[in-house]
FIKOLZA-1660 file (N, C-alpha, C; in steps of 0.1 Angstrom, whole numbers, plus 5000, padded with zeros to 4 digits):
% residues 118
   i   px   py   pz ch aa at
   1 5089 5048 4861  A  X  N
   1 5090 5041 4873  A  X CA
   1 5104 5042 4879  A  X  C
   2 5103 5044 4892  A  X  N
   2 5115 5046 4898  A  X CA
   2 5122 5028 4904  A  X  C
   3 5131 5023 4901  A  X  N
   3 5134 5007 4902  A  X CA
   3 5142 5012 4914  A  X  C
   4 5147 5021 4918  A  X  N
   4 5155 5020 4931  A  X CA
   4 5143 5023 4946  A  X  C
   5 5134 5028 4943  A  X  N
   5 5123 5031 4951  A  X CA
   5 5119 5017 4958  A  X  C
   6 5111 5006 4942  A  X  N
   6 5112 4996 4945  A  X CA
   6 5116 4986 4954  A  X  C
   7 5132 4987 4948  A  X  N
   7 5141 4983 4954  A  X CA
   7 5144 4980 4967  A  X  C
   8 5142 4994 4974  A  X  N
   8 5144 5001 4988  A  X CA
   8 5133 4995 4994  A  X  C
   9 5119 4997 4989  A  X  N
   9 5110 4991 4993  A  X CA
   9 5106 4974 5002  A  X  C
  10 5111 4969 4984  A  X  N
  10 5110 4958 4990  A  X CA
  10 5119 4950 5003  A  X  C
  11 5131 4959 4999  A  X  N
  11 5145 4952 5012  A  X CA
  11 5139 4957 5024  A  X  C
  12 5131 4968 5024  A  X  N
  12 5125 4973 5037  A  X CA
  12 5114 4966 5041  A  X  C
  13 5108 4955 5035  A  X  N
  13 5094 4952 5034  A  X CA
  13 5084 4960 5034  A  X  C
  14 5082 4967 5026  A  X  N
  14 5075 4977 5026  A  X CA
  14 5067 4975 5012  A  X  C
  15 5065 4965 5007  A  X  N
  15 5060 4963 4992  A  X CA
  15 5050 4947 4989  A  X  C
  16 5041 4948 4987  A  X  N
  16 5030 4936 4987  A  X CA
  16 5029 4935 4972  A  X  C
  17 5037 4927 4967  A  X  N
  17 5036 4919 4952  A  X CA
  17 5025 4908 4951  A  X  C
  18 5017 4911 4942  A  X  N
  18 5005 4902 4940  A  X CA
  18 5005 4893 4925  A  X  C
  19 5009 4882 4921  A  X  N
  19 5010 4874 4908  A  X CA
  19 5001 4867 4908  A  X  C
  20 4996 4866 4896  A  X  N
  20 4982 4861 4889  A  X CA
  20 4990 4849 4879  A  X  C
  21 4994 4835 4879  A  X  N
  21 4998 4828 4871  A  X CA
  21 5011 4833 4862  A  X  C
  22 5016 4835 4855  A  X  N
  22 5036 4843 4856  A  X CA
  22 5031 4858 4849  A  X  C
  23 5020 4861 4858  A  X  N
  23 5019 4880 4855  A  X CA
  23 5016 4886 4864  A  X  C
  24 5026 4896 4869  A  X  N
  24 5025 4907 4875  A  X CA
  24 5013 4917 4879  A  X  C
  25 5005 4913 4886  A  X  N
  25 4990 4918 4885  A  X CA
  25 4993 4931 4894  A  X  C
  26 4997 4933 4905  A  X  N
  26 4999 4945 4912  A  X CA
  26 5005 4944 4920  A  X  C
  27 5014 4956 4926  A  X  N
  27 5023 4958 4934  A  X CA
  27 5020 4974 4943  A  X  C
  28 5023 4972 4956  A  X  N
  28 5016 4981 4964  A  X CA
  28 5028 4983 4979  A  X  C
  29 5032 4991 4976  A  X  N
  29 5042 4997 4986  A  X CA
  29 5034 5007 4998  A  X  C
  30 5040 5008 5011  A  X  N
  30 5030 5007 5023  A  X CA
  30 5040 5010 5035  A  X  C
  31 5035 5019 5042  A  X  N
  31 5043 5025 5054  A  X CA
  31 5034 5022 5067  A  X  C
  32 5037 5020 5075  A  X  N
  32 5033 5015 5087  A  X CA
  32 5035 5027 5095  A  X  C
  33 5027 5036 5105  A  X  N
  33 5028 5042 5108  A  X CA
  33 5019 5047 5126  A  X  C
  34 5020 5055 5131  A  X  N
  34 5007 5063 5138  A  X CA
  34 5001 5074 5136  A  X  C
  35 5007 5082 5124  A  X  N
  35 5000 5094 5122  A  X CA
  35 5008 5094 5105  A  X  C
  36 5002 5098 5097  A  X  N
  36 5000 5098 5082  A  X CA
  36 5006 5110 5075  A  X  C
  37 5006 5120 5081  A  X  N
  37 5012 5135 5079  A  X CA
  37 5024 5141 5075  A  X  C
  38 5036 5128 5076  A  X  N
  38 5046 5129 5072  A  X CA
  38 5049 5123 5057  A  X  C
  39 5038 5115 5051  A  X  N
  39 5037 5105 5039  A  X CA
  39 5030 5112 5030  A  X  C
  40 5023 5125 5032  A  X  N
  40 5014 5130 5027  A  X CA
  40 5022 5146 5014  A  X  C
  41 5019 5142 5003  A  X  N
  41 5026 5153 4996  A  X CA
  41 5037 5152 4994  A  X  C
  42 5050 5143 4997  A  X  N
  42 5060 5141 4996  A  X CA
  42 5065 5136 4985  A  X  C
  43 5076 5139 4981  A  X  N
  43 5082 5131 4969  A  X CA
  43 5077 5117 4968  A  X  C
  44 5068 5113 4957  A  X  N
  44 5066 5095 4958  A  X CA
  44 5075 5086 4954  A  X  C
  45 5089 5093 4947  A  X  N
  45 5103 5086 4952  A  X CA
  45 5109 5083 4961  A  X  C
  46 5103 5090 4974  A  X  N
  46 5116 5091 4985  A  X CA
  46 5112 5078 4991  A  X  C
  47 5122 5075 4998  A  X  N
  47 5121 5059 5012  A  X CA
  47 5120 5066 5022  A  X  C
  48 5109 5070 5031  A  X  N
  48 5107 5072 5044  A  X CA
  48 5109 5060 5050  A  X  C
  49 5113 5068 5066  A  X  N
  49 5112 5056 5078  A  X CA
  49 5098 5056 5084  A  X  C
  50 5097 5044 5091  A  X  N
  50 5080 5043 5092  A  X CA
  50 5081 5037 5110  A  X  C
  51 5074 5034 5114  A  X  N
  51 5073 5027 5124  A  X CA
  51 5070 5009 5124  A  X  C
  52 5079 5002 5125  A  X  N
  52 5070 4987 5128  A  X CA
  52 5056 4983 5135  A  X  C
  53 5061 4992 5147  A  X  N
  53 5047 4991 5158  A  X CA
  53 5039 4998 5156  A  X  C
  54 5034 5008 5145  A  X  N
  54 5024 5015 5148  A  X CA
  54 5011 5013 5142  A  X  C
  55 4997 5017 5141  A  X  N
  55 4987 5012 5142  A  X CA
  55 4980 5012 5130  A  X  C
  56 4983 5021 5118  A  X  N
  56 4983 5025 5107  A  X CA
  56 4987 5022 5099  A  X  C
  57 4983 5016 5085  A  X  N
  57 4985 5013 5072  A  X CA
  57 4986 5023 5062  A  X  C
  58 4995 5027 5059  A  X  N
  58 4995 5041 5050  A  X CA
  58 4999 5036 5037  A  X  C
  59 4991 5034 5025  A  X  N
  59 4993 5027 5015  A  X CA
  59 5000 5038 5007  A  X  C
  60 5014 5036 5003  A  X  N
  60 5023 5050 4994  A  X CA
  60 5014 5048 4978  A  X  C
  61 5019 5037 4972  A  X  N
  61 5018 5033 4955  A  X CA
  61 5009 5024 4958  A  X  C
  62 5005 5021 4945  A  X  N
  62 4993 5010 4942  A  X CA
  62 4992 5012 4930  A  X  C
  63 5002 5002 4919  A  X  N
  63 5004 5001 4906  A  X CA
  63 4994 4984 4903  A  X  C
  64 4986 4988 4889  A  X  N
  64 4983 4971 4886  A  X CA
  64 4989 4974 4874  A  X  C
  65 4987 4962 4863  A  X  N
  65 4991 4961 4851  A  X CA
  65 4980 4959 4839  A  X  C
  66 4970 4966 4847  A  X  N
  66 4960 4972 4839  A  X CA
  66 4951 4959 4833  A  X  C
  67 4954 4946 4832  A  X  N
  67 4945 4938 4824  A  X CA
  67 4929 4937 4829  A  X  C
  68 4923 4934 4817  A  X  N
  68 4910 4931 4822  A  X CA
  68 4906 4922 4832  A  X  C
  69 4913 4912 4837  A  X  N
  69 4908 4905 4850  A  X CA
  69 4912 4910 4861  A  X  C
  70 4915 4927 4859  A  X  N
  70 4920 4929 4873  A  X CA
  70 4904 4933 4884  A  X  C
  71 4895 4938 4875  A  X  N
  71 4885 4936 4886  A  X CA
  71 4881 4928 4892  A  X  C
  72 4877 4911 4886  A  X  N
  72 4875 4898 4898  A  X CA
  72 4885 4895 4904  A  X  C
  73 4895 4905 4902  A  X  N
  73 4908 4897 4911  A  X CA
  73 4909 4907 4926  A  X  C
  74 4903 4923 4926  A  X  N
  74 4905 4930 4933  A  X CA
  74 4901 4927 4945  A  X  C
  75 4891 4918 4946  A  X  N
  75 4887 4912 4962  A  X CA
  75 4895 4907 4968  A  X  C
  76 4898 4898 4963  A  X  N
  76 4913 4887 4964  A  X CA
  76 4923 4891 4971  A  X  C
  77 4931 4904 4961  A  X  N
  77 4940 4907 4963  A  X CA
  77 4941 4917 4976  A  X  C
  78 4929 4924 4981  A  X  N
  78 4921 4932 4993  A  X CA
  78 4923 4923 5007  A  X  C
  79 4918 4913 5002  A  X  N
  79 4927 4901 5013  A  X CA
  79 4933 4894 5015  A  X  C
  80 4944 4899 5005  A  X  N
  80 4955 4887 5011  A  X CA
  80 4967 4901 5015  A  X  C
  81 4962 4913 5006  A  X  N
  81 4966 4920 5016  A  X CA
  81 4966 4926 5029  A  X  C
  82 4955 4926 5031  A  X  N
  82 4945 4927 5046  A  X CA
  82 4956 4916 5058  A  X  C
  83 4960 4903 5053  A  X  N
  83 4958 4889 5059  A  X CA
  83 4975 4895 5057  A  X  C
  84 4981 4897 5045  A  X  N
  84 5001 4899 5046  A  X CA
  84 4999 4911 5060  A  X  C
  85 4993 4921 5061  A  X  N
  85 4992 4930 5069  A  X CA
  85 4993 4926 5087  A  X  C
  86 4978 4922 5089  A  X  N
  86 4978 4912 5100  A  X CA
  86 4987 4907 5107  A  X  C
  87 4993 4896 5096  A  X  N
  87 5002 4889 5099  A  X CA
  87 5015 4892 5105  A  X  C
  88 5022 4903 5095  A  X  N
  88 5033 4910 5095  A  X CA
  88 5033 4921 5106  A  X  C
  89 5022 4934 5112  A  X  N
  89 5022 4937 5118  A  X CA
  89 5011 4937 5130  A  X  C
  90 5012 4936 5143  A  X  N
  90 5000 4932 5145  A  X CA
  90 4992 4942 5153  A  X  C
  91 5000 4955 5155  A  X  N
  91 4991 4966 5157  A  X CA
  91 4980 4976 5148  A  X  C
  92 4986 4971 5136  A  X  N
  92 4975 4977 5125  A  X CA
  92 4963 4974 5127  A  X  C
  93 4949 4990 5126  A  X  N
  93 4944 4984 5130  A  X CA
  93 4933 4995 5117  A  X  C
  94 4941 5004 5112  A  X  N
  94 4932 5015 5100  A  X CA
  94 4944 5011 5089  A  X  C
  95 4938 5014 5076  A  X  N
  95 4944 5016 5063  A  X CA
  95 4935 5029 5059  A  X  C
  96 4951 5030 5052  A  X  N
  96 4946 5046 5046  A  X CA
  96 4952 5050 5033  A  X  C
  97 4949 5052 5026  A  X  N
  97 4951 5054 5012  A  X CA
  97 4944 5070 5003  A  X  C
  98 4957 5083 5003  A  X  N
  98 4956 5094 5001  A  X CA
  98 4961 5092 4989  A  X  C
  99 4956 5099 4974  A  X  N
  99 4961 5104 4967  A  X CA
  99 4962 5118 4961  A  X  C
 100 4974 5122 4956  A  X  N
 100 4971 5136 4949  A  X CA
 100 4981 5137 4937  A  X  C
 101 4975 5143 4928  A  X  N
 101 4981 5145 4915  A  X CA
 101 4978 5159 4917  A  X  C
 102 4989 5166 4911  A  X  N
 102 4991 5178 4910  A  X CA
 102 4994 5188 4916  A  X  C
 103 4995 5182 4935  A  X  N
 103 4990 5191 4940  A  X CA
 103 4979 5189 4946  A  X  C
 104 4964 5181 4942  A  X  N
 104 4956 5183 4946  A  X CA
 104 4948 5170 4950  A  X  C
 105 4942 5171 4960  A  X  N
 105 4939 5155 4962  A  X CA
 105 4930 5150 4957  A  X  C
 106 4928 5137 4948  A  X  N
 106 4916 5133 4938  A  X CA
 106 4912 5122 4949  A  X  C
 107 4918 5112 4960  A  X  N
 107 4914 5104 4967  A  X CA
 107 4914 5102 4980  A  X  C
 108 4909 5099 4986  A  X  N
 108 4912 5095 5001  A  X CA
 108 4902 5086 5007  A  X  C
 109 4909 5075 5014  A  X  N
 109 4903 5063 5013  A  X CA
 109 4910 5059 5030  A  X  C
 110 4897 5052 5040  A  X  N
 110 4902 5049 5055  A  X CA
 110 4896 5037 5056  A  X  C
 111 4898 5025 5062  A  X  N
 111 4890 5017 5063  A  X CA
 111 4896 5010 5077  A  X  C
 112 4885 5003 5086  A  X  N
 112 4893 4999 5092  A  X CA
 112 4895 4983 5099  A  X  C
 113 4908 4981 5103  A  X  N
 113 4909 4963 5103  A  X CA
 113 4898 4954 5106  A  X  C
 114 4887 4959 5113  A  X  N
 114 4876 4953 5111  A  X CA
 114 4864 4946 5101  A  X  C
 115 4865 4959 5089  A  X  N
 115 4858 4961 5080  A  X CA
 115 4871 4957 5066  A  X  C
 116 4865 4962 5057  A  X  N
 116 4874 4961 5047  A  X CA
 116 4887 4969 5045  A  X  C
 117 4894 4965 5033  A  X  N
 117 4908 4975 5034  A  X CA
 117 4913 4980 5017  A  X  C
 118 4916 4985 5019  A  X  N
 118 4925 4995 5003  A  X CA
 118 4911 4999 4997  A  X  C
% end
């Protein structure tokens, strides 16, 4: 883990910490954007700049801590990040969630502020 990424993150507000009773359940770092294309394939160290206003949720990381109650907790945590989102920006209106390992992409995930999110 990179702690300065973190770091950057969170002073940027760019990072939704989720605690389950004094454990660390998940943490999920998040660019705000209008177009996704610049977040895509990039170092997952670097601190991009993002837009405040723009309409898009571009989910960078999404780390849990692996315990077994993380599946009844995943609804939960779906909305209250949904609801920190909302709240915080109010043009968002898609979330989007690309992954790739290696080079190659194993996920991709759109949902939008209507419907469900991450």
């Amino acid at each position: 883990m990179n702690k300065e990424y973190y770091y950057k993150m969170l002073e940027n507000k760019r990072a939704f910490i989720y605690k389950e009773d004094y454990r660390l359940v998940c943490l999920i770092t998040f660019y705000i954007c209008n177009n996704i294309e610049k977040y895509i394939k990039v170092d997952p160290w670097k601190v991009l700049e993002d837009d405040p206003d723009g309409n898009i949720c571009y989910i960078a990381q999404l780390i849990t801590d692996k315990h077994i109650d993380n599946l009844k907790l995943s609804y939960k945590i779906k909305k209250d990040f949904k609801s920190y989102i909302q709240d915080n920006f109010k043009n968002v209106e898609i979330f989007k969630h690309v992954r790739y390992k290696n080079g190659i992409l194993k996920n991709y995930r759109e949902y939008s502020n209507a419907t469900r999110c991450v």
